[in-house]
Gaussian input, Z-matrix of N, CA and C with variables (Angstrom, degrees):
# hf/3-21g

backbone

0 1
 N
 C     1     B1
 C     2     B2     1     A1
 N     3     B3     2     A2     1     D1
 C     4     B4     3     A3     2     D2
 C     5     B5     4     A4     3     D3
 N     6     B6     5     A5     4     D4
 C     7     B7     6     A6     5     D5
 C     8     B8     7     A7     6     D6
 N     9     B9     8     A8     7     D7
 C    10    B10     9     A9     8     D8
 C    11    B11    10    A10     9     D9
 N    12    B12    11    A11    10    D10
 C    13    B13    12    A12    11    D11
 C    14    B14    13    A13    12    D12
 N    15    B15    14    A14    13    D13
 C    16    B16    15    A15    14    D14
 C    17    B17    16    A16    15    D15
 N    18    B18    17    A17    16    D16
 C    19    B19    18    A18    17    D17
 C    20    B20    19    A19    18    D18
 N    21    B21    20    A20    19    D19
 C    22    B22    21    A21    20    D20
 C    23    B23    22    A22    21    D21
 N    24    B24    23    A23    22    D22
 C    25    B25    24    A24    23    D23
 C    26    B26    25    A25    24    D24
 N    27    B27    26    A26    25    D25
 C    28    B28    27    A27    26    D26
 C    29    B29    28    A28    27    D27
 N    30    B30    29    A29    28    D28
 C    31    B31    30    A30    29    D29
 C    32    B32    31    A31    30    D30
 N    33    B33    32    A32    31    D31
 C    34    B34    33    A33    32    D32
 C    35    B35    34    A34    33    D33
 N    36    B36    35    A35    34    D34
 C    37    B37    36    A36    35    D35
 C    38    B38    37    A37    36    D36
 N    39    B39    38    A38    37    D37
 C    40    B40    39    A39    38    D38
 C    41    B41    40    A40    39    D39
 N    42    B42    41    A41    40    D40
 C    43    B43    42    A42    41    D41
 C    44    B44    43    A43    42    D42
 N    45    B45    44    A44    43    D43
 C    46    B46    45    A45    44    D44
 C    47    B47    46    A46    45    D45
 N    48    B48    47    A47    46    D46
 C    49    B49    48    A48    47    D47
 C    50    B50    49    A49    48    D48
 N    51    B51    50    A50    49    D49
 C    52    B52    51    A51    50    D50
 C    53    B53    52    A52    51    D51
 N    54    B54    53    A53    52    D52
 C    55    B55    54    A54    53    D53
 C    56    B56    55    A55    54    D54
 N    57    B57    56    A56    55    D55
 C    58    B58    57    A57    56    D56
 C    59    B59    58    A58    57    D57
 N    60    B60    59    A59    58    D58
 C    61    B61    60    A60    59    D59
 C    62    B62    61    A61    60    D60
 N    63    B63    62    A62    61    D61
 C    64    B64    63    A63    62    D62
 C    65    B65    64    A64    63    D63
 N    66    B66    65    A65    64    D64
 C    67    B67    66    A66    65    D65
 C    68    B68    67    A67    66    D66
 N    69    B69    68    A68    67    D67
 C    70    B70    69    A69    68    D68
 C    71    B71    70    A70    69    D69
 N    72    B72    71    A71    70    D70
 C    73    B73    72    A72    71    D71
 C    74    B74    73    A73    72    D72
 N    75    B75    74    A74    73    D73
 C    76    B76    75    A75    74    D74
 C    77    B77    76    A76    75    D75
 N    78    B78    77    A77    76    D76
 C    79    B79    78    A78    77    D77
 C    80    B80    79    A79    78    D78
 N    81    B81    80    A80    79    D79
 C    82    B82    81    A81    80    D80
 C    83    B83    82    A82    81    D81
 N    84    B84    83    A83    82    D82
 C    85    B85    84    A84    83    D83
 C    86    B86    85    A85    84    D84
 N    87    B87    86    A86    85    D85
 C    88    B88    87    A87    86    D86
 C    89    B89    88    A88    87    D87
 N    90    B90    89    A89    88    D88
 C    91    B91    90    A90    89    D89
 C    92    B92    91    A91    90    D90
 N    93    B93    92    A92    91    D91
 C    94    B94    93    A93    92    D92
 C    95    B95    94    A94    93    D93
 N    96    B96    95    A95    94    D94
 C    97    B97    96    A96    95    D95
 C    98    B98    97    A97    96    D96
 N    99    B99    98    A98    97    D97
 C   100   B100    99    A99    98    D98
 C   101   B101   100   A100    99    D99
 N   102   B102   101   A101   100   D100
 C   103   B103   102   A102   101   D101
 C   104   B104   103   A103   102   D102
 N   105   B105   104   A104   103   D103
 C   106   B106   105   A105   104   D104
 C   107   B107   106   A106   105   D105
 N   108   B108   107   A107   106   D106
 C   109   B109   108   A108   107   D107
 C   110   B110   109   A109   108   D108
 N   111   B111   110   A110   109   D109
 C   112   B112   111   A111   110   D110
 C   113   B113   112   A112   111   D111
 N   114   B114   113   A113   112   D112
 C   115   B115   114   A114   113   D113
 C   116   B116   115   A115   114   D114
 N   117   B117   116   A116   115   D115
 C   118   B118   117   A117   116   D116
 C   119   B119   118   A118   117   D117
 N   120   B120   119   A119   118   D118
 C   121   B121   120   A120   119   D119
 C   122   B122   121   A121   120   D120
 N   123   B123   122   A122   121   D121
 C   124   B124   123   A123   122   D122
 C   125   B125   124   A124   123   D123
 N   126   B126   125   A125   124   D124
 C   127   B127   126   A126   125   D125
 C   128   B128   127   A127   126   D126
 N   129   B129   128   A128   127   D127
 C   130   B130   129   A129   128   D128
 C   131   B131   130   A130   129   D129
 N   132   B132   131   A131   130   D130
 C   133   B133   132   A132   131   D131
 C   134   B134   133   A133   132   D132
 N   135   B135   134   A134   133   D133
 C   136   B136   135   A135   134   D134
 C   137   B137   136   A136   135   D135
 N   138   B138   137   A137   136   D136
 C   139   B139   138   A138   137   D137
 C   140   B140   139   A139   138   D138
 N   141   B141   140   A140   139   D139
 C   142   B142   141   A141   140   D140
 C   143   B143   142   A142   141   D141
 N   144   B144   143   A143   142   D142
 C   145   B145   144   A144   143   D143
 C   146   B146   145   A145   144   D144
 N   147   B147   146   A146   145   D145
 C   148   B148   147   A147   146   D146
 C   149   B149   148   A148   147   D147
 N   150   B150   149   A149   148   D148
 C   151   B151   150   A150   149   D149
 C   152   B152   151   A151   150   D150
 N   153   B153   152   A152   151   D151
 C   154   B154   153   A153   152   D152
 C   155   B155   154   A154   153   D153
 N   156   B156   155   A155   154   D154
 C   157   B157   156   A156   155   D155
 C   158   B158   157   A157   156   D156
 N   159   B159   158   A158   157   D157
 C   160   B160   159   A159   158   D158
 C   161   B161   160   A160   159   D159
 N   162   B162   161   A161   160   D160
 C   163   B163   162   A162   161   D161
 C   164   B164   163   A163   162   D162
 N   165   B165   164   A164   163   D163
 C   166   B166   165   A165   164   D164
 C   167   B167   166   A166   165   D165
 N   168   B168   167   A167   166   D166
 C   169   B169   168   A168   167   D167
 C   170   B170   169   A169   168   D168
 N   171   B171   170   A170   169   D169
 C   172   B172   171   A171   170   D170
 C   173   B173   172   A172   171   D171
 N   174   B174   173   A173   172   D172
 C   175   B175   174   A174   173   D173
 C   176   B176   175   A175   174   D174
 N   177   B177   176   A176   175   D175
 C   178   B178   177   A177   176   D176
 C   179   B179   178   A178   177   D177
 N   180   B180   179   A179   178   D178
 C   181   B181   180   A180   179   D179
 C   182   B182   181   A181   180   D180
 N   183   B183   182   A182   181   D181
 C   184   B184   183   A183   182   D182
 C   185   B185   184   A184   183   D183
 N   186   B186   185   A185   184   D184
 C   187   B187   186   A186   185   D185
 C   188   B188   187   A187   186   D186
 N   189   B189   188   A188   187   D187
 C   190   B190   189   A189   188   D188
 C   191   B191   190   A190   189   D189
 N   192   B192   191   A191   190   D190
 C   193   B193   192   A192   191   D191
 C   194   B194   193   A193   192   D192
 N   195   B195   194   A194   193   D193
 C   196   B196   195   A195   194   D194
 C   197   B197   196   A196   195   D195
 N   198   B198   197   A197   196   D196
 C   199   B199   198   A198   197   D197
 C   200   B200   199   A199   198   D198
 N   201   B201   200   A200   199   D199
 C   202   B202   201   A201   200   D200
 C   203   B203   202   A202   201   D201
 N   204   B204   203   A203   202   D202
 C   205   B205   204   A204   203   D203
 C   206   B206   205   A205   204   D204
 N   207   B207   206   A206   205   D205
 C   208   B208   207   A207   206   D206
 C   209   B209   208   A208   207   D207
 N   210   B210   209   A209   208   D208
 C   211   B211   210   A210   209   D209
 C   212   B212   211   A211   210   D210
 N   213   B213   212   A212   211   D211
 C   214   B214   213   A213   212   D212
 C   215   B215   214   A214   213   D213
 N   216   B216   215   A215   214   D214
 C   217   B217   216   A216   215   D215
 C   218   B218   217   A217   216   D216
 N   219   B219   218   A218   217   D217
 C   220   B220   219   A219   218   D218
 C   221   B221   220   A220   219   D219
 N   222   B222   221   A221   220   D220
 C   223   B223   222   A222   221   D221
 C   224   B224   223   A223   222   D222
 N   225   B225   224   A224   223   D223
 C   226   B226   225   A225   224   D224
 C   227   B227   226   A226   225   D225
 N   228   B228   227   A227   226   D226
 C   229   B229   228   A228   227   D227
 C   230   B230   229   A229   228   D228
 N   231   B231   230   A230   229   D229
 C   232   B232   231   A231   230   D230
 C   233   B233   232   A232   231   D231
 N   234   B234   233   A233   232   D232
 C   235   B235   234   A234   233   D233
 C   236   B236   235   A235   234   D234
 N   237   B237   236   A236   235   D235
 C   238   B238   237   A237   236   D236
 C   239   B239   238   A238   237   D237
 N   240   B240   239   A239   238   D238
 C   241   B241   240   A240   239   D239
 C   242   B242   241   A241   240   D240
 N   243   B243   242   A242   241   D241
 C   244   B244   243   A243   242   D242
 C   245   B245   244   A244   243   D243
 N   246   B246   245   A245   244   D244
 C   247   B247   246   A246   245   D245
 C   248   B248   247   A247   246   D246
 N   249   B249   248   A248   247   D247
 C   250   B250   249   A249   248   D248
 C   251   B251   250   A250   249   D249
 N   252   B252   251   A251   250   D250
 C   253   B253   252   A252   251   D251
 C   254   B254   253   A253   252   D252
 N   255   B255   254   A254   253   D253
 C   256   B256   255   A255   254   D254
 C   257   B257   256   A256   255   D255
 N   258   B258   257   A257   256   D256
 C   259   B259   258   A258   257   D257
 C   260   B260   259   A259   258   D258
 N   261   B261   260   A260   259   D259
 C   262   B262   261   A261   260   D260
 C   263   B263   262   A262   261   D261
 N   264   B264   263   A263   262   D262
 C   265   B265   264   A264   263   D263
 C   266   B266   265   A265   264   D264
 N   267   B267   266   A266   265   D265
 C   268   B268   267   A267   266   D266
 C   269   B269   268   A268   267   D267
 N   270   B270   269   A269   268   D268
 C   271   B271   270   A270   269   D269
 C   272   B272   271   A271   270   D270
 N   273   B273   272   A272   271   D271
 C   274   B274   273   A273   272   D272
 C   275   B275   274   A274   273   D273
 N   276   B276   275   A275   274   D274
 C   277   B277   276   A276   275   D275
 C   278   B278   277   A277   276   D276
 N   279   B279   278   A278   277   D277
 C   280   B280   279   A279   278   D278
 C   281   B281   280   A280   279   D279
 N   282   B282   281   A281   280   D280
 C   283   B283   282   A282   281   D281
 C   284   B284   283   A283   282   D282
 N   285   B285   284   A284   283   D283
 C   286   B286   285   A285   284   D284
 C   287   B287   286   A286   285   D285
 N   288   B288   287   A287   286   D286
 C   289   B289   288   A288   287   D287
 C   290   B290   289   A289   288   D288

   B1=1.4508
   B2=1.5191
   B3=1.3859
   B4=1.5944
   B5=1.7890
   B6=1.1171
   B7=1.8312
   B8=1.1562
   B9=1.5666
   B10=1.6254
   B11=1.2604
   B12=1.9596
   B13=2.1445
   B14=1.4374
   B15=1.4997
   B16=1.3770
   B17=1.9712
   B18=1.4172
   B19=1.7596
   B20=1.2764
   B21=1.3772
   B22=1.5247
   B23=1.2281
   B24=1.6635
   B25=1.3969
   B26=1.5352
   B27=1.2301
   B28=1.5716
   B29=1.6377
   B30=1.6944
   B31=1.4452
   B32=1.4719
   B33=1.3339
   B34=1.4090
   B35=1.7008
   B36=1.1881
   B37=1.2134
   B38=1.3545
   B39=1.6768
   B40=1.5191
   B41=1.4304
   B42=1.4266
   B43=1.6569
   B44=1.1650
   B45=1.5041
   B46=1.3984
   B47=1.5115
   B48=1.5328
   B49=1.3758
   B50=1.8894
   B51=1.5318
   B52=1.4024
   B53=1.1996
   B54=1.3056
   B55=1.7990
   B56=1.7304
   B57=1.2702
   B58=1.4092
   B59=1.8574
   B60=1.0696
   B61=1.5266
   B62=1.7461
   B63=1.4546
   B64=1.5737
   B65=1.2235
   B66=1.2635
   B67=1.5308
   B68=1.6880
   B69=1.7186
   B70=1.1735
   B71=1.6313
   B72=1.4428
   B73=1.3946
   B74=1.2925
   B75=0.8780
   B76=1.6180
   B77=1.7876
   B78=1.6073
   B79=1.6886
   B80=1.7307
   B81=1.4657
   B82=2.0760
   B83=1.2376
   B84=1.1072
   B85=1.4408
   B86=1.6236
   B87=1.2042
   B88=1.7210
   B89=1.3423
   B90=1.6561
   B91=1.3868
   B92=1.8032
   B93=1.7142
   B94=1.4307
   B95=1.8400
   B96=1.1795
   B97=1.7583
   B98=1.5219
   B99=1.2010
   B100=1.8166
   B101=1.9332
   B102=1.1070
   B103=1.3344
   B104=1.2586
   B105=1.1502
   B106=1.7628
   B107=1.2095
   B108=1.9261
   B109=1.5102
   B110=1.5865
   B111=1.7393
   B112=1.5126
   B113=1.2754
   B114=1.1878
   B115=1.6583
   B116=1.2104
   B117=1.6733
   B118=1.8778
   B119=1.7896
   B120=1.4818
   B121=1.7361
   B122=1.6654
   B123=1.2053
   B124=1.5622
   B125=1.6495
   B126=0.7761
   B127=1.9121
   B128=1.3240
   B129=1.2647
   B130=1.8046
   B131=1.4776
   B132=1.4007
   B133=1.4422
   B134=1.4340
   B135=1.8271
   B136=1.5392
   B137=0.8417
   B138=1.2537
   B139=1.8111
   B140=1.7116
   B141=1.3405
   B142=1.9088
   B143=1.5443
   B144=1.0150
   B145=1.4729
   B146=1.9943
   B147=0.9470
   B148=1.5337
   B149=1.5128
   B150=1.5173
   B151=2.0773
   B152=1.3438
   B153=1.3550
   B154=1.8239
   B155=2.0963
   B156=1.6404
   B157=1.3564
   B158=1.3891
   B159=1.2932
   B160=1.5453
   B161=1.7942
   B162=1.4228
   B163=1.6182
   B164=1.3098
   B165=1.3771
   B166=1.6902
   B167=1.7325
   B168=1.3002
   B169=1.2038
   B170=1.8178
   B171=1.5801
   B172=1.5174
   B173=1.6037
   B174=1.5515
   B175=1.2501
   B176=1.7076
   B177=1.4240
   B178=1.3884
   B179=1.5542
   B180=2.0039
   B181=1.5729
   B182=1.4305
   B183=0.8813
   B184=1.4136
   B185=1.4128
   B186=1.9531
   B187=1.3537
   B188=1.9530
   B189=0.8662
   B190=1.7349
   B191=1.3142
   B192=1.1681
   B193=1.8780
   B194=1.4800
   B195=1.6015
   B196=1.4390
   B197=1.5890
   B198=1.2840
   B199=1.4517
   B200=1.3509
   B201=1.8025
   B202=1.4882
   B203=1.4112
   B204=1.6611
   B205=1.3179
   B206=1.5043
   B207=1.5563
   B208=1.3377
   B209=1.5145
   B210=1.5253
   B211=2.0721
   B212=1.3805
   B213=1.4288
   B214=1.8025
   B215=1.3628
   B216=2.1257
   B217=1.1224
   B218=1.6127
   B219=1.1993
   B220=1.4378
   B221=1.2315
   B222=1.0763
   B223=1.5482
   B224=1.3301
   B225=1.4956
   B226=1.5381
   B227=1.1514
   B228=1.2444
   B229=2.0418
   B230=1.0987
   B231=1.0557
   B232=2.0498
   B233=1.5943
   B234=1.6480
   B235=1.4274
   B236=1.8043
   B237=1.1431
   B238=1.5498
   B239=1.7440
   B240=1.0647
   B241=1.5475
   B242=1.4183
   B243=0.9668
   B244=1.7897
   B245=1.3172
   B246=1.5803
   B247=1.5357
   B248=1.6142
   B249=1.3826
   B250=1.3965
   B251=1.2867
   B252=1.8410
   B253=1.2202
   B254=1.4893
   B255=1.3112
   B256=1.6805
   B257=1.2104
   B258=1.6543
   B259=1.3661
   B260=1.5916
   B261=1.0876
   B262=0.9884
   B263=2.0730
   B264=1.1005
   B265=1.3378
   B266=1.6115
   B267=0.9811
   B268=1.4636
   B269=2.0590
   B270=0.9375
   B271=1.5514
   B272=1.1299
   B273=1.3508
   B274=1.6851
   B275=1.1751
   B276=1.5694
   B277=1.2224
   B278=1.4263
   B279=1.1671
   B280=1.5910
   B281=1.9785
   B282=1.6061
   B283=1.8007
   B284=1.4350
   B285=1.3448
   B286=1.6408
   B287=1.7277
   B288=1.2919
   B289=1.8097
   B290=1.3093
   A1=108.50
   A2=111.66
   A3=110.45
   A4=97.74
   A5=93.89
   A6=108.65
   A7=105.89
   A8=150.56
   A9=148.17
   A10=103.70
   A11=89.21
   A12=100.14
   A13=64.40
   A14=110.79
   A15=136.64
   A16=100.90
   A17=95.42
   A18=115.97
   A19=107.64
   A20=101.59
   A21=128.29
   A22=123.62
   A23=115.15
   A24=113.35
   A25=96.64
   A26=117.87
   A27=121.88
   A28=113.51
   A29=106.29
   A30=100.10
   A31=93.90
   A32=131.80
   A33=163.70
   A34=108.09
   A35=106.98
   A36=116.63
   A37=107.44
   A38=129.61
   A39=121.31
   A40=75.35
   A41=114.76
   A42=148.57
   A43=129.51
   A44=110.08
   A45=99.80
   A46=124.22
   A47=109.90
   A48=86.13
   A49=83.53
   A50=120.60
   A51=110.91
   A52=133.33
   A53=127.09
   A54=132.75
   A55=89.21
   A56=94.92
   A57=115.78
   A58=117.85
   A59=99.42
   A60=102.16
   A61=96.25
   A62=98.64
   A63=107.80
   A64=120.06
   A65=134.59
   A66=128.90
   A67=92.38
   A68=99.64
   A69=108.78
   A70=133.40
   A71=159.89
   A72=94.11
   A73=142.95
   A74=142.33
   A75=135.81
   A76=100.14
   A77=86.32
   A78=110.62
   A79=115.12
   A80=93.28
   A81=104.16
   A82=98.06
   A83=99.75
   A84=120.94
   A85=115.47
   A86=119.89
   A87=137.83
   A88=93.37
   A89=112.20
   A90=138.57
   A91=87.38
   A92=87.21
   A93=95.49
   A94=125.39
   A95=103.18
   A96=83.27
   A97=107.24
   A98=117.50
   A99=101.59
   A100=92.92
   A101=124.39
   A102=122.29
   A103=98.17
   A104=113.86
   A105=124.01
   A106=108.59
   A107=111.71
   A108=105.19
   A109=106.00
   A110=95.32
   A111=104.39
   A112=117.90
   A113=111.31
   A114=127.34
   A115=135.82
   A116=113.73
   A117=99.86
   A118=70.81
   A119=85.54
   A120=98.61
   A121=125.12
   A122=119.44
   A123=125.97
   A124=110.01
   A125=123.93
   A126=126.21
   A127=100.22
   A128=136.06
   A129=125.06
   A130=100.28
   A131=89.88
   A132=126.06
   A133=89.45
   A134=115.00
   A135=89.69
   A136=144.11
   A137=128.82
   A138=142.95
   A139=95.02
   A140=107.06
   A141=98.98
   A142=121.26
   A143=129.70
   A144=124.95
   A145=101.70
   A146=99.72
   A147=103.27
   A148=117.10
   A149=109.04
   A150=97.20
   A151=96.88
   A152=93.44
   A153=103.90
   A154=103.65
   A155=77.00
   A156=69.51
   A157=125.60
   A158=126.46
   A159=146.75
   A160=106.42
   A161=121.38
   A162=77.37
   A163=121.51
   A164=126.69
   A165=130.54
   A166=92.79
   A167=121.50
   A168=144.50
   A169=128.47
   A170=97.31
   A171=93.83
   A172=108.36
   A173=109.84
   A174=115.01
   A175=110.92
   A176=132.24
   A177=130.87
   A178=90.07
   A179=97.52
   A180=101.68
   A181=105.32
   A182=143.85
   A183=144.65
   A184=128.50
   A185=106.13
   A186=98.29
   A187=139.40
   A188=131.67
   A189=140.15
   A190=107.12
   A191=91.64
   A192=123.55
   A193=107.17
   A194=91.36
   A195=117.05
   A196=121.64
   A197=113.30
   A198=123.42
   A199=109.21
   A200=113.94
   A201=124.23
   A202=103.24
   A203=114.49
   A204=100.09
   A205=109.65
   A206=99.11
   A207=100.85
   A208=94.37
   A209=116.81
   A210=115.88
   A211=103.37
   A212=132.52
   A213=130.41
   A214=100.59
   A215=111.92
   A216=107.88
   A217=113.45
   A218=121.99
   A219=131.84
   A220=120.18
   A221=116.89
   A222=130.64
   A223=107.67
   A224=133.88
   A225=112.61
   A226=103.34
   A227=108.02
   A228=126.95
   A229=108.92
   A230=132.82
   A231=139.37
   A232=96.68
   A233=113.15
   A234=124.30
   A235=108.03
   A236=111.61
   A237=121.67
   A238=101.57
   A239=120.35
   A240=121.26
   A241=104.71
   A242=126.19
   A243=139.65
   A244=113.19
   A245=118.40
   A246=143.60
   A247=106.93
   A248=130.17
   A249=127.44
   A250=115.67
   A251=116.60
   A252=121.10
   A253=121.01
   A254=99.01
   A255=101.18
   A256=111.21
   A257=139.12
   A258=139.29
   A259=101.99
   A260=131.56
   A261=143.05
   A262=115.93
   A263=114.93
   A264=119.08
   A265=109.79
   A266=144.80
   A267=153.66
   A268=91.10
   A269=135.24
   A270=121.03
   A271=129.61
   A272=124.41
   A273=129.13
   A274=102.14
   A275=112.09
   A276=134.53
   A277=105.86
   A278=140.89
   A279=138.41
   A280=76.61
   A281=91.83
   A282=117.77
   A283=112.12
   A284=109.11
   A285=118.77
   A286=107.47
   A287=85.85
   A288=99.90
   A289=113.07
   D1=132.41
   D2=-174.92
   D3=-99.96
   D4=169.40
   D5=-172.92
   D6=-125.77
   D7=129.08
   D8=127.31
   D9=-92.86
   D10=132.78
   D11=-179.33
   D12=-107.09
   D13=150.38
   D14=159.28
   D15=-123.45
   D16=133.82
   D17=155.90
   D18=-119.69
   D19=144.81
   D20=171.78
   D21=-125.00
   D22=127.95
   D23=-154.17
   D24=-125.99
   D25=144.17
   D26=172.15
   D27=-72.55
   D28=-34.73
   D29=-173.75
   D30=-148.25
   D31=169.92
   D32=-174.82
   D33=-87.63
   D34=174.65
   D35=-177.49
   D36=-165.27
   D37=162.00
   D38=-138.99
   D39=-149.97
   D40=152.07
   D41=-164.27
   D42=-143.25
   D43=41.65
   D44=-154.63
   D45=87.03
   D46=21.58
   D47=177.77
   D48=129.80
   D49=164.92
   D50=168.29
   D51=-65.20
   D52=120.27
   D53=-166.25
   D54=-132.69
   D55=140.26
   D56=165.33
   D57=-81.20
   D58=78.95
   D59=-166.28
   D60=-140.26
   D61=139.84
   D62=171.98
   D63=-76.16
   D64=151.32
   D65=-174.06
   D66=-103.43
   D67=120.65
   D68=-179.93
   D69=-72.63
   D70=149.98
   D71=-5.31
   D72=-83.69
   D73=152.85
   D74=179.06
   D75=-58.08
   D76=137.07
   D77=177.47
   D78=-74.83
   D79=-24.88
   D80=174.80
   D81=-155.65
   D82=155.54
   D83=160.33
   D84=-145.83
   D85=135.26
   D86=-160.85
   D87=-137.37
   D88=161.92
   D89=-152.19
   D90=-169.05
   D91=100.31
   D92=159.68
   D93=-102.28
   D94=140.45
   D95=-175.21
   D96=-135.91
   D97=157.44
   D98=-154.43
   D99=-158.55
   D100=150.51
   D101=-167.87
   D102=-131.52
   D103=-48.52
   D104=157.53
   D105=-159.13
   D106=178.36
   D107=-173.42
   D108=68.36
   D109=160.59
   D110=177.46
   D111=-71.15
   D112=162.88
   D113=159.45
   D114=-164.58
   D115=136.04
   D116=-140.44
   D117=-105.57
   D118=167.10
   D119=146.94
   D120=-106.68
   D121=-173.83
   D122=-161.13
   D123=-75.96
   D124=130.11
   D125=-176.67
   D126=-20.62
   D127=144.23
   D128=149.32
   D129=-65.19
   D130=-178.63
   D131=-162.34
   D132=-72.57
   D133=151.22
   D134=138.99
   D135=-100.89
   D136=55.89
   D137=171.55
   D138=-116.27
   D139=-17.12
   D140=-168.06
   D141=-59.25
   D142=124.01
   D143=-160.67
   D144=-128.02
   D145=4.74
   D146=-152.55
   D147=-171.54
   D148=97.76
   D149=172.79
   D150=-115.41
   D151=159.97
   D152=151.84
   D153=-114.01
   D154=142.28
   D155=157.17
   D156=-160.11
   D157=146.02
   D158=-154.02
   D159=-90.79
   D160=93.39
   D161=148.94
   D162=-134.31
   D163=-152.71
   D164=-128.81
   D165=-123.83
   D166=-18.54
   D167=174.99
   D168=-146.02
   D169=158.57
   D170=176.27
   D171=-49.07
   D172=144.85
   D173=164.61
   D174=-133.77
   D175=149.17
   D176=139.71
   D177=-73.79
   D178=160.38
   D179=167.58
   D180=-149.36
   D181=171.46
   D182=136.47
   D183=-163.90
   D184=134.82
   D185=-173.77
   D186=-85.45
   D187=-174.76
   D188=171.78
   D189=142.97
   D190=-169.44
   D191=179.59
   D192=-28.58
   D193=-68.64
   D194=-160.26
   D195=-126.73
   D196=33.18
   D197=-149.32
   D198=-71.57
   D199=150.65
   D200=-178.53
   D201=-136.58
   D202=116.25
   D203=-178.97
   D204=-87.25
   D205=165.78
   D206=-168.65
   D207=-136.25
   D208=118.81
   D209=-178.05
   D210=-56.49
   D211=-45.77
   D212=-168.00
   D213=-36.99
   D214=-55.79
   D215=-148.84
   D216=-124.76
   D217=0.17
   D218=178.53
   D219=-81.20
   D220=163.32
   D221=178.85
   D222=-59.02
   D223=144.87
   D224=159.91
   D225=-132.11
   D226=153.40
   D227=172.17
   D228=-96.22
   D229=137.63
   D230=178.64
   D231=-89.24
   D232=149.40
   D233=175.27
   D234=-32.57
   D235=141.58
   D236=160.72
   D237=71.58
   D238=18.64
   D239=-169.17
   D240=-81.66
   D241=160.26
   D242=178.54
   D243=-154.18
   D244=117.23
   D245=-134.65
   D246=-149.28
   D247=98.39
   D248=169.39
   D249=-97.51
   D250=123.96
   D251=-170.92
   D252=-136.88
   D253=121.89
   D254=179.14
   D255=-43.50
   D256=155.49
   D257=-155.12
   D258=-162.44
   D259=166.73
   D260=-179.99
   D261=-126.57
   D262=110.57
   D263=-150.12
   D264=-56.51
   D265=133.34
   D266=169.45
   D267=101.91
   D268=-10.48
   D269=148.67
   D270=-24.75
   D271=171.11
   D272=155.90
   D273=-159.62
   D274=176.34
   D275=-159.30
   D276=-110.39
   D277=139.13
   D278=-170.12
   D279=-136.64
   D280=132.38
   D281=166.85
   D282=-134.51
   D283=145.46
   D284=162.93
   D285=-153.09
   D286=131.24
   D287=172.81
   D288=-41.08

C-alpha cells in the first residue's frame, strides 16, 4: 500500500530569494493511502494556495475538481519524493501506483 502526506499552505515563504516552500504551520494536512486504483484526497481549503507533497512510493498524480490519474499520461513522483505545488483552493489530488 503506497501513502501521500499532503500540506496545505495559505501563503509561501522566501529563502534568499524565491523558494517554493510553505509558510509554516500548515493549515491541513491529509494522508492518502491507495493499494491500487485511484484515490483522490479531500477538496483543499479555501485559503489553500500551495501543497507539498511526500510520498512513500512511486505515484502517477494529477490535480482538479474531480481528478483521475491515469500512468500513460500523468505526471509521476519516484518513492520518497517531495514536490511543492501551486493549487487552486477547493481542488484535489487524484494518485495511482
Amino acid at each position: 500500500m503506497g501513502i501521500v502526506f499532503i500540506s496545505e499552505y495559505a501563503d509561501s515563504g522566501f529563502v534568499t530569494g524565491p523558494v517554493a516552500v510553505g509558510k509554516e504551520p500548515a493549515i491541513a494536512n491529509q494522508i492518502v493511502t491507495s493499494a491500487v486504483g485511484n484515490a483522490q484526497s479531500v477538496a483543499f481549503k479555501s485559503n489553500t494556495r500551495l501543497v507539498r507533497i511526500h510520498t512513500d512510493t512511486a505515484i502517477f498524480y494529477r490535480f482538479g475538481t474531480n481528478p483521475s490519474a491515469v500512468t500513460a499520461t500523468d505526471a509521476k513522483m519516484a518513492a520518497n519524493q517531495t514536490e511543492y505545488f501551486q493549487v487552486m483552493p477547493g481542488d484535489k489530488i487524484a494518485v495511482i501506483l
